[in-house]
N, C-alpha and C positions, 0 to 999 in steps of 0.2 A: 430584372432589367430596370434602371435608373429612369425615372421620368425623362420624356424629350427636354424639358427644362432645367435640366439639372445640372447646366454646365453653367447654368446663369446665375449673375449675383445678386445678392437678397433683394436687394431693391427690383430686380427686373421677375423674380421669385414673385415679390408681394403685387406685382401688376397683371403679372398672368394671372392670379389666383383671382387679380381683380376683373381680367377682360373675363374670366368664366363664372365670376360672381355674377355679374353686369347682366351677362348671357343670359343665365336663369331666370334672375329676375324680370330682364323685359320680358321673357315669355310668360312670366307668370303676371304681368302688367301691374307688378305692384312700385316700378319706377319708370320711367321713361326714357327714352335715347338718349334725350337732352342730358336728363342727370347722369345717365350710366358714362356718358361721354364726357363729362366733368370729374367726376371720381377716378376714371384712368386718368384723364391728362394732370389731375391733381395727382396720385400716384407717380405719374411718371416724370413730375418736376421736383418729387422729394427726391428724384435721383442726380436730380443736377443742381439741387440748391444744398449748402451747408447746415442748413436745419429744417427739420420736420417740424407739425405740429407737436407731436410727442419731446423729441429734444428741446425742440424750444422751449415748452414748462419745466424741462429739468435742469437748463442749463440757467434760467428764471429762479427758480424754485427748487433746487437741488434736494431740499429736507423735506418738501412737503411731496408726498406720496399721491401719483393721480386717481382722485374718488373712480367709485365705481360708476356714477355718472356720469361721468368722463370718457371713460374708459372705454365704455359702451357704445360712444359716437365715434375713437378711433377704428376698433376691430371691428370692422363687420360684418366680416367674414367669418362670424362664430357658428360651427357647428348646429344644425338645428339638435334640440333638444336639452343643448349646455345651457341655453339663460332660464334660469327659477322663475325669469316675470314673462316668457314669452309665451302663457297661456294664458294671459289678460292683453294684451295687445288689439286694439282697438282697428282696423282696416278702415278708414276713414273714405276709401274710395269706393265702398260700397256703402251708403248713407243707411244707418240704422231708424228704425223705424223714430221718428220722432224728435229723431236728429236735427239739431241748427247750430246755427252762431252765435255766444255769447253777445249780445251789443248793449251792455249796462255801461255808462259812464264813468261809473265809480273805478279810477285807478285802477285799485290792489284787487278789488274783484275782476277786472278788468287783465291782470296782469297774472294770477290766479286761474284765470277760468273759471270761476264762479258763478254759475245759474241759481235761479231761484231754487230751481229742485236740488242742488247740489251742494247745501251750503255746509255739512258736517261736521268739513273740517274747523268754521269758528268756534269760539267760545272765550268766556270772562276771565282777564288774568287771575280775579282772584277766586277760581273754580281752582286754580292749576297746584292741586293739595294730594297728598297721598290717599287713597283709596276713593277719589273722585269718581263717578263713573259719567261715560259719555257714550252716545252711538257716535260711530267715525265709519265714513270709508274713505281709505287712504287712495289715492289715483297718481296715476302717472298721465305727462303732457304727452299723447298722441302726437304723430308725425302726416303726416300729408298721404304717407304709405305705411310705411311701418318703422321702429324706430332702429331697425337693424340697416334700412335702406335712406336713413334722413342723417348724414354720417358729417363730422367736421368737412370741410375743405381746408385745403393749405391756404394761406393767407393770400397767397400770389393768384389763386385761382378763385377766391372768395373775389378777390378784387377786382375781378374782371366783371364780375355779375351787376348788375344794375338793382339798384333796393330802393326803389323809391315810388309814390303813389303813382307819379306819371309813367314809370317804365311798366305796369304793369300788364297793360296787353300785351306787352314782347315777351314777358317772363310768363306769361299762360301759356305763349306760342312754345317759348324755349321749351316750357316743363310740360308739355301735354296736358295744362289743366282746362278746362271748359267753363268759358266765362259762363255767371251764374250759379257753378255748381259749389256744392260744400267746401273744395276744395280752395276754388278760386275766393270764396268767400274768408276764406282762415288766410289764407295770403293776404289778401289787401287789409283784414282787421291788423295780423301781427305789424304790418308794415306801418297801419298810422301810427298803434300803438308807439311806436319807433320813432313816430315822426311828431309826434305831439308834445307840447313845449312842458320841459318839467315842473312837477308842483313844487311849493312852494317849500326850502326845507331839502328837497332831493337831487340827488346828485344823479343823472341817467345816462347810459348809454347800451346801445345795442349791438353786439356782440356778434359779428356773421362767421366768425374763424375762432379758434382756441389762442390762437396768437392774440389778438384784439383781444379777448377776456382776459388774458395773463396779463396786457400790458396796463388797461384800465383799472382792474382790481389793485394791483401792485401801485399805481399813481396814487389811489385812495389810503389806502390802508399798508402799501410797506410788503418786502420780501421774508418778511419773518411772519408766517401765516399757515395756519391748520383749514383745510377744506373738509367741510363736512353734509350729510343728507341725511334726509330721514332712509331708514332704513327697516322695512317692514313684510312681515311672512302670510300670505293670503292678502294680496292689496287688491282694491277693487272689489271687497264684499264688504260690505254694510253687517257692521255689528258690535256689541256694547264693548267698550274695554274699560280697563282700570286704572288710575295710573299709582305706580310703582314707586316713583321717586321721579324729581325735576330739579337740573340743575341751574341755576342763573349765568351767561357766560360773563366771563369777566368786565367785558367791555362794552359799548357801546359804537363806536364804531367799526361796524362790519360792514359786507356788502354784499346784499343778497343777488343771486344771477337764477333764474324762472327761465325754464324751455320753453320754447315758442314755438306753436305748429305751422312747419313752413317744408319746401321739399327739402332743403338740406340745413343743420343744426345753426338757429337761432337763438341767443341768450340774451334775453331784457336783465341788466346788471346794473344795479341803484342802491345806492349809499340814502339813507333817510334819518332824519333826524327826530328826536323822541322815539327811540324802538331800542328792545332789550330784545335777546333771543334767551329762549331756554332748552336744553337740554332733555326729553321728557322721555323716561322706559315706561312704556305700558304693555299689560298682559290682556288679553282677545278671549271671549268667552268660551271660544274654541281650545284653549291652552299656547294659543302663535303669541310670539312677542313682538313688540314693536321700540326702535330706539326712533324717535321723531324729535324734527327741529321746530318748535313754535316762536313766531313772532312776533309781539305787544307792542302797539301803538297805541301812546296816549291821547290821541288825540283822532278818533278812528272814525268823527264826524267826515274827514274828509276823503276816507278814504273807502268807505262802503257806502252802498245806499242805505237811506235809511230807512226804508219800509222792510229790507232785508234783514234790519240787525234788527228790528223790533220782533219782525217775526220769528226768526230762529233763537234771538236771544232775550228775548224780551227787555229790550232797554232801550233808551235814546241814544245813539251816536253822539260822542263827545262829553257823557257823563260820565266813563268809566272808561277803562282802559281795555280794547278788544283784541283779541288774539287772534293766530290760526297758524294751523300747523301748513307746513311745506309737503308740498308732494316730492316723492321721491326723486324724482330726477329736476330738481331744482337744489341749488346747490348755494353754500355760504361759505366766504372767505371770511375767518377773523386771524386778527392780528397776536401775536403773542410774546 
């Protein structure tokens, strides 16, 4: 016998699936009314508008294929068990022992998530040589709940929302977060992030819809563009790797887009000037491989603290060119 919905068409198909996604989840309280009730009505306006988030990158970007990054904020209605990284997923609504909020100044640590304890992923452009070895642990940005429930909006329903420092005890109220709590804390940080006047050199903007990062990537940098991410097997364990070979990418201007924890998908997307990206395969002591994106700024005085780079790296900021690899779901447009 045919599902009760079966006389429906795909679009009213992908809403159901969504009113009983929705369902689950608030009882497992890893989203809230608020958002479940945002994700249908955003559903149910891809039914009445002429493009999706999904169409819209491809009718944008016909050649350039949507990252798995990406991809992962559209369907979220993936089967438990199909995602490879869904046994590192961090629950941020139950605060892990020791748990806080990043609040260092510095930019790109800043825009990174970078803690004192967490610095790994730096290191010296000119380390970045065949058989280097380095301890890494590669991480993904954490979502507010989880990253299968912190999903794009449609641009129309993004736009309804309010994103700004003052609207934020409405957006506590909306999202069921609890002023004080970790959560409400990674809101209001992503948001000034957002809100703070760019540095000097950088081109910024913040990304609340998949629409808005196709259309400011594309201002920067052009519709002839390869999106790319690191891409790593055992992420979130700390351990030596190798690296194998590093490629230089051609160009110079890219534009890097960083996930930001917030209840539904946020992208910090900045164009910077002095930064090369490289291309780097490394092999894990374990025998896992890694393809990662690293990015070299010459000038990295201004962009980490500097008790941090001396400590991890032992150098002054701004005498040498400092690196760090991208976490996985952050993601770069370059041009070609």
């Amino acid at each position: 016998m045919p599902p009760p919905y079966d006389h429906m068409g795909p679009q009213m198909k992908t809403a159901s699936h969504m009113f009983k996604f929705c369902q689950r989840q608030v009882a497992k309280e890893t989203i809230s009314c608020d958002l479940c009730l945002a994700l249908i009505v955003s559903h149910a306006a891809a039914a009445h508008v002429s493009s999706t988030p999904e169409t819209y990158w491809k009718s944008v970007l016909p050649n350039t294929p949507i990252p798995k990054a990406v991809s992962e904020l559209l369907n979220i209605d993936t089967p438990p068990g199909t995602r490879v990284d869904e046994h590192h997923v961090i629950d941020t609504r139950t605060p892990q022992p020791g748990a806080r909020v990043d609040t260092t100044r510095s930019s790109s640590a800043k825009i990174l998530g970078y803690t004192s304890e967490g610095t790994s992923l730096l290191f010296l452009e000119k380390d970045m040589n065949q058989g280097h070895t380095m301890n890494i642990q590669f991480t993904k940005t954490s979502s507010i709940t989880r990253p299968s429930s912190s999903p794009f909006l449609a641009r129309e329903v993004a736009n309804t929302i309010p994103f700004s420092s003052k609207s934020l005890p409405d957006l506590y109220t909306r999202f069921s977060v609890k002023p004080g709590s970790i959560e409400s804390e990674s809101m209001k940080y992503t948001i000034g992030l957002c809100e703070e006047k760019a540095m000097k050199g950088e081109e910024k903007y913040c990304a609340t819809s998949l629409e808005d990062m196709v259309d400011f990537t594309t201002s920067k940098v052009g519709k002839k563009v390869k999106v790319m991410s690191t891409q790593v097997i055992n992420a979130n364990k700390m351990q030596k790797y190798t690296i194998d070979s590093s490629r230089k990418l051609a160009t110079t201007e890219f534009v890097n887009c960083h996930k930001r924890i917030y209840p539904y998908a946020v992208f910090y997307c900045h164009k910077v000037m002095g930064t090369r990206a490289y291309l780097v395969s490394l092999s894990g002591e374990d025998g896992s491989k890694a393809k990662a994106l690293a990015v070299c700024h010459d000038n990295g005085g201004k962009l980490y603290p500097k008790d941090m780079v001396f400590k991890v790296l032992g150098v002054r900021p701004g005498t040498t060119p400092i690196c760090h690899f991208l976490p996985e779901n952050h993601i770069v447009f370059v041009p070609y």
